[in-house]
OpenMM code with the backbone's topology and positions (N, CA, C; nanometers):
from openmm import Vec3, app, unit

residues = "UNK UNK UNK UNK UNK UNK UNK UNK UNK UNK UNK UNK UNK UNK UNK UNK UNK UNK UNK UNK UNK UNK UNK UNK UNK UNK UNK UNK UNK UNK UNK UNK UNK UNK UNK UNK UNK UNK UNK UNK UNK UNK UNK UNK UNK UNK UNK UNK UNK UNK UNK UNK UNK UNK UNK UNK UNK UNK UNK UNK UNK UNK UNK UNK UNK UNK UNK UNK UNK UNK UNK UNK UNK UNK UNK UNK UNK UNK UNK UNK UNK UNK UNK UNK UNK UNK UNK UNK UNK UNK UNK UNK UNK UNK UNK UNK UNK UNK UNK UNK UNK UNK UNK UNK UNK".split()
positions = [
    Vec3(0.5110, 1.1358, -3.2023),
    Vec3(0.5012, 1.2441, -3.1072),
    Vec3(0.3568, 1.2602, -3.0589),
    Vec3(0.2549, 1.2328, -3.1936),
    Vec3(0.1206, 1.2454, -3.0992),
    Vec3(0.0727, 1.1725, -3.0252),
    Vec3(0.1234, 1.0282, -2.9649),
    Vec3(0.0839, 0.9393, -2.9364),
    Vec3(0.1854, 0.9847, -2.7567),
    Vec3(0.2586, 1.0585, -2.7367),
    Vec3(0.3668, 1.0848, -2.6636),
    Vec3(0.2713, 1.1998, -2.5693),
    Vec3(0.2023, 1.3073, -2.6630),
    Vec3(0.1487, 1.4116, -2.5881),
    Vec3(0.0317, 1.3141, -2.5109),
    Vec3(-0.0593, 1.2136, -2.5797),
    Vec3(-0.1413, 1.1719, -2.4869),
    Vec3(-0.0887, 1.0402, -2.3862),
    Vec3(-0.0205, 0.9686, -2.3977),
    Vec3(0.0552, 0.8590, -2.3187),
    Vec3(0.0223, 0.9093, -2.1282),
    Vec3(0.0930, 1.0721, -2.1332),
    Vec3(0.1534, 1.0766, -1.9916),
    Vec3(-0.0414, 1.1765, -1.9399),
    Vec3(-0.1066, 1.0725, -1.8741),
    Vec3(-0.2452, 1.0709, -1.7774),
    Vec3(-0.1900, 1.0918, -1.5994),
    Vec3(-0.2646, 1.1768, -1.5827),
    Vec3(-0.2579, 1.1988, -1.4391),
    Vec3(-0.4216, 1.1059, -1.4012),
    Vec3(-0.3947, 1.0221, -1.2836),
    Vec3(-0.5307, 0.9734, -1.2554),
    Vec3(-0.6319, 1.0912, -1.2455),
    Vec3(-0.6223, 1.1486, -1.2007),
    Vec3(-0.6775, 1.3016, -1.1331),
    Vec3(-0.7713, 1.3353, -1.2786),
    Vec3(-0.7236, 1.2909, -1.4143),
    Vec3(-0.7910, 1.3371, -1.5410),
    Vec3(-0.8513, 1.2314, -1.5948),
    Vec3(-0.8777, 1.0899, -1.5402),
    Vec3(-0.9577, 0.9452, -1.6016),
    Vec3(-1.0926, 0.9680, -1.5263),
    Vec3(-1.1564, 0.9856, -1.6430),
    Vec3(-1.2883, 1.0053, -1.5713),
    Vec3(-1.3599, 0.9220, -1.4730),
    Vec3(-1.3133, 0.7678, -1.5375),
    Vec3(-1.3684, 0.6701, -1.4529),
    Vec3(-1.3742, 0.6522, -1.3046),
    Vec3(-1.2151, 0.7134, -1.3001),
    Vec3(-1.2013, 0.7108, -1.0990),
    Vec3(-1.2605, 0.8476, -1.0675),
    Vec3(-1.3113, 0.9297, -1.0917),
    Vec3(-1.3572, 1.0388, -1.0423),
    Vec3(-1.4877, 1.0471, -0.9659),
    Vec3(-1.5001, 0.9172, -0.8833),
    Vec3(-1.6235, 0.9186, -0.7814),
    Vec3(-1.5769, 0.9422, -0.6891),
    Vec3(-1.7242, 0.9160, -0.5622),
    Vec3(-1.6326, 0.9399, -0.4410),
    Vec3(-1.6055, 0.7975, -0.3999),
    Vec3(-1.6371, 0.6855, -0.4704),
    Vec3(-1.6578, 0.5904, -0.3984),
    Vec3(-1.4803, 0.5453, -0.4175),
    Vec3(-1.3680, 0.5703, -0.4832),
    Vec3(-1.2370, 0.5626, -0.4799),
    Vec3(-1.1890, 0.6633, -0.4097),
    Vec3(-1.0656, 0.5847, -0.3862),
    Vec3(-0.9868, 0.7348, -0.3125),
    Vec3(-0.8817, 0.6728, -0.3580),
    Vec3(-0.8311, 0.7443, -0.4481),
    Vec3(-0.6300, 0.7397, -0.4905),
    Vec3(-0.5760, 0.8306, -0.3936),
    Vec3(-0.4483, 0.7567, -0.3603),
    Vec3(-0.3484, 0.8211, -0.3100),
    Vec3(-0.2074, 0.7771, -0.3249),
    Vec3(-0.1039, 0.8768, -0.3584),
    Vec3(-0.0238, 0.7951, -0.4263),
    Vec3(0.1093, 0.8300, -0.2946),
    Vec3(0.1605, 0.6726, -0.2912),
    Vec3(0.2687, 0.7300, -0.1512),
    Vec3(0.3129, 0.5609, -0.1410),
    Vec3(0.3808, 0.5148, -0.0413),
    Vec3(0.4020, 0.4430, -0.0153),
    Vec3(0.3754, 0.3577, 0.0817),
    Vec3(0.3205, 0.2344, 0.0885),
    Vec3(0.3001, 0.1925, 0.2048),
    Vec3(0.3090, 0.1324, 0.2926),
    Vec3(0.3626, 0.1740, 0.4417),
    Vec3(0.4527, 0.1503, 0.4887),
    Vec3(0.3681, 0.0447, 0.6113),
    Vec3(0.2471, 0.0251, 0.6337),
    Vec3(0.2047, -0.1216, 0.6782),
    Vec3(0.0924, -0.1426, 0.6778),
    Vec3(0.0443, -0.2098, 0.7142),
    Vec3(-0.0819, -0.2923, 0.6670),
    Vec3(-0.1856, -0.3612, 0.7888),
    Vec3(-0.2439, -0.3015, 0.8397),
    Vec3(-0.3381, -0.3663, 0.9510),
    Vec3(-0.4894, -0.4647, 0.8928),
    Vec3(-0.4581, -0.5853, 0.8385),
    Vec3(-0.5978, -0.6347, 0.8253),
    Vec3(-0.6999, -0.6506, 0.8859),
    Vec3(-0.6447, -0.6901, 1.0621),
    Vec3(-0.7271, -0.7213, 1.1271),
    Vec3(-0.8273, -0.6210, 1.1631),
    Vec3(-0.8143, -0.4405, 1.1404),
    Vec3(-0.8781, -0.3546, 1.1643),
    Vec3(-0.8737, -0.3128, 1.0582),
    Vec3(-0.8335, -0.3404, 0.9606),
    Vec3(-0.8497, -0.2973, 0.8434),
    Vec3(-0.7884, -0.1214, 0.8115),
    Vec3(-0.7197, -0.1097, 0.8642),
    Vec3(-0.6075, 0.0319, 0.8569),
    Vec3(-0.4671, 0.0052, 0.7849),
    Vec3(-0.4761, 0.1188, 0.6946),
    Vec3(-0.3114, 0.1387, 0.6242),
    Vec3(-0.2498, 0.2828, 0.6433),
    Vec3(-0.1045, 0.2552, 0.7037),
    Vec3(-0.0021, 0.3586, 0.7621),
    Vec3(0.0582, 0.3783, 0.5636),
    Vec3(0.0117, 0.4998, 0.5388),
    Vec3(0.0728, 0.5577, 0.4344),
    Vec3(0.2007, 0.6410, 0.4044),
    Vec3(0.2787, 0.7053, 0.3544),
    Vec3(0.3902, 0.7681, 0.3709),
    Vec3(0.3163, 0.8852, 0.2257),
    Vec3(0.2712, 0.9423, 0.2451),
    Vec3(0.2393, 1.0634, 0.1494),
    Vec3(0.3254, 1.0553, -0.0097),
    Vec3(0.3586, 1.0675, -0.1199),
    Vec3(0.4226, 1.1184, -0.2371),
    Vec3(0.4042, 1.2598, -0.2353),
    Vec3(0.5571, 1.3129, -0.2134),
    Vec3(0.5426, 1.4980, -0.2061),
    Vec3(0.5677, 1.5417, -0.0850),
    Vec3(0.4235, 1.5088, -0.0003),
    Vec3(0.4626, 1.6041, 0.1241),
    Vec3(0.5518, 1.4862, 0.1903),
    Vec3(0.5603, 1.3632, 0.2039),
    Vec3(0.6321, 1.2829, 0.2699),
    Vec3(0.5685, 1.2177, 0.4312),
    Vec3(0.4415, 1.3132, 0.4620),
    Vec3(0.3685, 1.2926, 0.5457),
    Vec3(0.3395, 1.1196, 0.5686),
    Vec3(0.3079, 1.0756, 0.6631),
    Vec3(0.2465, 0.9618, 0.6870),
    Vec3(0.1362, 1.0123, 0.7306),
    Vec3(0.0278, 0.9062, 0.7109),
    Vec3(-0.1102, 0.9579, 0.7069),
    Vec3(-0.1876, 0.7541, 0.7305),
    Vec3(-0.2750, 0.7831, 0.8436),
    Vec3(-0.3429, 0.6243, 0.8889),
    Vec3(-0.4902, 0.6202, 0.7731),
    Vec3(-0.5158, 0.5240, 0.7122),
    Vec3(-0.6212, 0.5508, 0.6821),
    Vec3(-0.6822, 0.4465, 0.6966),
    Vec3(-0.8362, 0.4046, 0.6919),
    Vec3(-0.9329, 0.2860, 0.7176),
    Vec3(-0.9905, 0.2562, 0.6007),
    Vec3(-1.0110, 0.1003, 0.5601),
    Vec3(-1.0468, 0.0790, 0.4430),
    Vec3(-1.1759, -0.0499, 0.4250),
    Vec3(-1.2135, -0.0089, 0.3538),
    Vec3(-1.3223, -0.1467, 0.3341),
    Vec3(-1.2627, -0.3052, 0.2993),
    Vec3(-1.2117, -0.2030, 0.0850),
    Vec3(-1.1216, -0.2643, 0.0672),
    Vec3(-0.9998, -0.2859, 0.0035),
    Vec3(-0.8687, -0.2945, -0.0039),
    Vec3(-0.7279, -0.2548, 0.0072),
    Vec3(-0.6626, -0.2989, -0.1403),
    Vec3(-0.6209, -0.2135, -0.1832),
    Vec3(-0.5795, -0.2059, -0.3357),
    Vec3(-0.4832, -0.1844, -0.3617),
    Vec3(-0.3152, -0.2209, -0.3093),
    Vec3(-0.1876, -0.1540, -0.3341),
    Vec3(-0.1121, -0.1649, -0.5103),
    Vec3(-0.0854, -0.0744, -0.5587),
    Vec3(-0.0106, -0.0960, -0.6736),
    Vec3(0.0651, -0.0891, -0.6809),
    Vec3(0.1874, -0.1579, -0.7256),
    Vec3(0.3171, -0.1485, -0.7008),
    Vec3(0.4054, -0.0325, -0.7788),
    Vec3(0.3524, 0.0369, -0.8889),
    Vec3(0.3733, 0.1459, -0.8804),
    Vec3(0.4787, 0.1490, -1.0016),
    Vec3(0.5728, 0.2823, -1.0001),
    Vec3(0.6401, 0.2639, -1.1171),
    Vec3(0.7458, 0.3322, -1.0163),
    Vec3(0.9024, 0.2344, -1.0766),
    Vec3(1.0205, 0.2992, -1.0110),
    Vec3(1.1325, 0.2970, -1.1580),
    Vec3(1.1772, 0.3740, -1.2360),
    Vec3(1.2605, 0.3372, -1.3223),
    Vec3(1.3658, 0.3525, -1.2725),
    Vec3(1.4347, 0.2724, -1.3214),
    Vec3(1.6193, 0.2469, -1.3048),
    Vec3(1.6900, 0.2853, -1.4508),
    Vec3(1.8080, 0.3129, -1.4313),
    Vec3(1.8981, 0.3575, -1.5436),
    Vec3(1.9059, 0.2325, -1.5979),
    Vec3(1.9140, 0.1677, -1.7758),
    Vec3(1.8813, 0.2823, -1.8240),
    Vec3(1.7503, 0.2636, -1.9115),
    Vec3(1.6542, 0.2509, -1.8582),
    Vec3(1.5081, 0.2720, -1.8559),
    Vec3(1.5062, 0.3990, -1.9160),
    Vec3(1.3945, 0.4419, -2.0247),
    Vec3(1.3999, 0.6074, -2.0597),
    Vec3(1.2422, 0.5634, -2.0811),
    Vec3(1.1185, 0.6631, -2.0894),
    Vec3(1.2205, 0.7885, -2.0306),
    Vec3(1.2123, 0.7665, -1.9218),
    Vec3(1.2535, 0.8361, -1.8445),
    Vec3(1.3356, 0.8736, -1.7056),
    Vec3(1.2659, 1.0379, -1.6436),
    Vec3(1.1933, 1.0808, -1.7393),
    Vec3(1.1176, 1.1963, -1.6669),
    Vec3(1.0055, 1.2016, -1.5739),
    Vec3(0.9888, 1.2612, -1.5193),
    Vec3(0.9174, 1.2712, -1.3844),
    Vec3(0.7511, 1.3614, -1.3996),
    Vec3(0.7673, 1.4442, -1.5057),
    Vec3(0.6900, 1.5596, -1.5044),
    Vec3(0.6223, 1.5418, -1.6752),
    Vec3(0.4963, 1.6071, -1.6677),
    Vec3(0.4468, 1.5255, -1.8249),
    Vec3(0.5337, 1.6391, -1.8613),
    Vec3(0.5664, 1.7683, -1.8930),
    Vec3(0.6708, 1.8062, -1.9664),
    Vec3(0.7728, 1.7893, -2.0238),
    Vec3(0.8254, 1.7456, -1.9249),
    Vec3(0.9939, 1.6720, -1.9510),
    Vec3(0.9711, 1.5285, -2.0013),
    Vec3(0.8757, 1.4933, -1.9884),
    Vec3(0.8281, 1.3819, -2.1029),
    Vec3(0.8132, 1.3870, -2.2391),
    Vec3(0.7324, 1.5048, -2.2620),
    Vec3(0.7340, 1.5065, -2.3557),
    Vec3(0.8270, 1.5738, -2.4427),
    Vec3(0.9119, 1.6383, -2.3874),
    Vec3(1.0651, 1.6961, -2.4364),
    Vec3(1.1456, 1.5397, -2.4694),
    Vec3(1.1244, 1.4895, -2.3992),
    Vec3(1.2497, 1.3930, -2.3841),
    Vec3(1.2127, 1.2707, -2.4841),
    Vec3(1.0594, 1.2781, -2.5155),
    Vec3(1.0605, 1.1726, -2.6327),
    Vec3(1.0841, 1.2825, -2.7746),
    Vec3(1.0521, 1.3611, -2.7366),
    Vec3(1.0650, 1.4797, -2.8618),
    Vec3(1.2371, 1.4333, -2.9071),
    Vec3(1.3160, 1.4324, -2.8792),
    Vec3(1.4258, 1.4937, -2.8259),
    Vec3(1.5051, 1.2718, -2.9020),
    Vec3(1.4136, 1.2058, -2.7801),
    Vec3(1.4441, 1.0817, -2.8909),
    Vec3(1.4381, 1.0274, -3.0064),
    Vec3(1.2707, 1.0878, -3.0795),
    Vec3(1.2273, 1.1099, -3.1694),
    Vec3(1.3911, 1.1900, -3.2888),
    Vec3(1.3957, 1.2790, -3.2528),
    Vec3(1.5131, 1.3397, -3.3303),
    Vec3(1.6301, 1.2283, -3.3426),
    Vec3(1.6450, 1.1327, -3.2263),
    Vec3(1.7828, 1.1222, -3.2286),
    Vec3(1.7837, 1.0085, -3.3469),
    Vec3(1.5737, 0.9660, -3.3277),
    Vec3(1.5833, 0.8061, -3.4692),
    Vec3(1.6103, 0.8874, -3.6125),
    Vec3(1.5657, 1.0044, -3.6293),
    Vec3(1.5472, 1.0098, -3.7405),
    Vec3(1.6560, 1.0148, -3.7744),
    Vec3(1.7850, 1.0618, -3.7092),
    Vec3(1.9456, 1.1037, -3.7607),
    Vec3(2.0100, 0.9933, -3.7470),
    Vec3(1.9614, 0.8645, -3.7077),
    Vec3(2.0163, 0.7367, -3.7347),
    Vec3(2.0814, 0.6809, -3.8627),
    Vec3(2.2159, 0.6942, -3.8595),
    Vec3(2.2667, 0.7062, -4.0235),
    Vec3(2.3217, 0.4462, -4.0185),
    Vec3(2.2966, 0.4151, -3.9448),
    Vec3(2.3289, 0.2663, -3.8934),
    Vec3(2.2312, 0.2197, -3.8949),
    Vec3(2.0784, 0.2485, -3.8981),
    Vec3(1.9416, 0.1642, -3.8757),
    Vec3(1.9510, 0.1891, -3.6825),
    Vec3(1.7955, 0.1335, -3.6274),
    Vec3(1.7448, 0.1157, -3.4937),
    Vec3(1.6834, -0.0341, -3.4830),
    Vec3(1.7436, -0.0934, -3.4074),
    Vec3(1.7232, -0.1735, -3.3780),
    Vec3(1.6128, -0.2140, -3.1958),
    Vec3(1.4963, -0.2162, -3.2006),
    Vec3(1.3592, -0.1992, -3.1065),
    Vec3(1.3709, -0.3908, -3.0489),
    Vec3(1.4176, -0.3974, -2.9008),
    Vec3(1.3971, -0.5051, -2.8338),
    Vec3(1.3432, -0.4614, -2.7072),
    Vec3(1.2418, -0.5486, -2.7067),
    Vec3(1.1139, -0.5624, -2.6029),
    Vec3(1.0440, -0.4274, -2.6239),
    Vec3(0.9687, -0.4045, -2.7545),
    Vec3(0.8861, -0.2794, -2.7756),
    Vec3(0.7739, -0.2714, -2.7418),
    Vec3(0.7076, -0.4346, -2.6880),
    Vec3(0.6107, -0.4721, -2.6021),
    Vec3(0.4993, -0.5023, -2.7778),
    Vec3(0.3655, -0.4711, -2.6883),
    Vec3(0.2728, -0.5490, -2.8236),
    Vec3(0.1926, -0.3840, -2.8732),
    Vec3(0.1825, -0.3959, -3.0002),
    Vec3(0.0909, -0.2708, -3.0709),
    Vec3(0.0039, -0.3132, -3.1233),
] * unit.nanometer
topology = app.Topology()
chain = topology.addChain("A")
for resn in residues:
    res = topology.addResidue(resn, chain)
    for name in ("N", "CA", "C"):
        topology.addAtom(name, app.Element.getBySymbol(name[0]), res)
């Protein structure tokens, strides 16, 4: 569980990007002008599209989960409910848990 409360980072709280010389923005993007070096954004939230000009162009592909991917929460709250909540369900495991693709620790 303690490893659960710190996991879920908003960029907004990594100190490292906190210059001015980055600009995060998180949205989608919907095209790509190299030759002038402009990207047509689609906002996350407000849904806005928004043009912006760039030196130089950094897209991340981002995170989309599909069922049944967990967690599946959206909000660091419900994150951390929802591993809380998994957490319970190992310990009442009366069959053993069996962990494929738990990645590397």
């Amino acid at each position: 569980m303690e490893y659960a409360e710190k996991a879920w980072i908003k960029f907004t709280d990594i100190p490292a990007l906190q210059t001015p010389a980055i600009k995060l923005i998180q949205g989608s993007v919907v095209a790509i002008d190299p030759e002038n070096k402009r990207a047509k954004i689609r906002e996350h939230g407000t849904r806005r599209t928004i043009r912006k000009k760039y030196d130089y162009f950094i897209a991340a592909s981002g995170l989309r989960r599909q069922w049944p991917t967990v967690p599946r929460s959206l909000k660091r709250d419900d994150y951390v409910a929802e591993i809380k909540k998994h957490l319970q369900q190992l310990d009442r495991a009366t069959h053993g848990v069996t962990v494929i693709g738990g990645g590397k620790f």
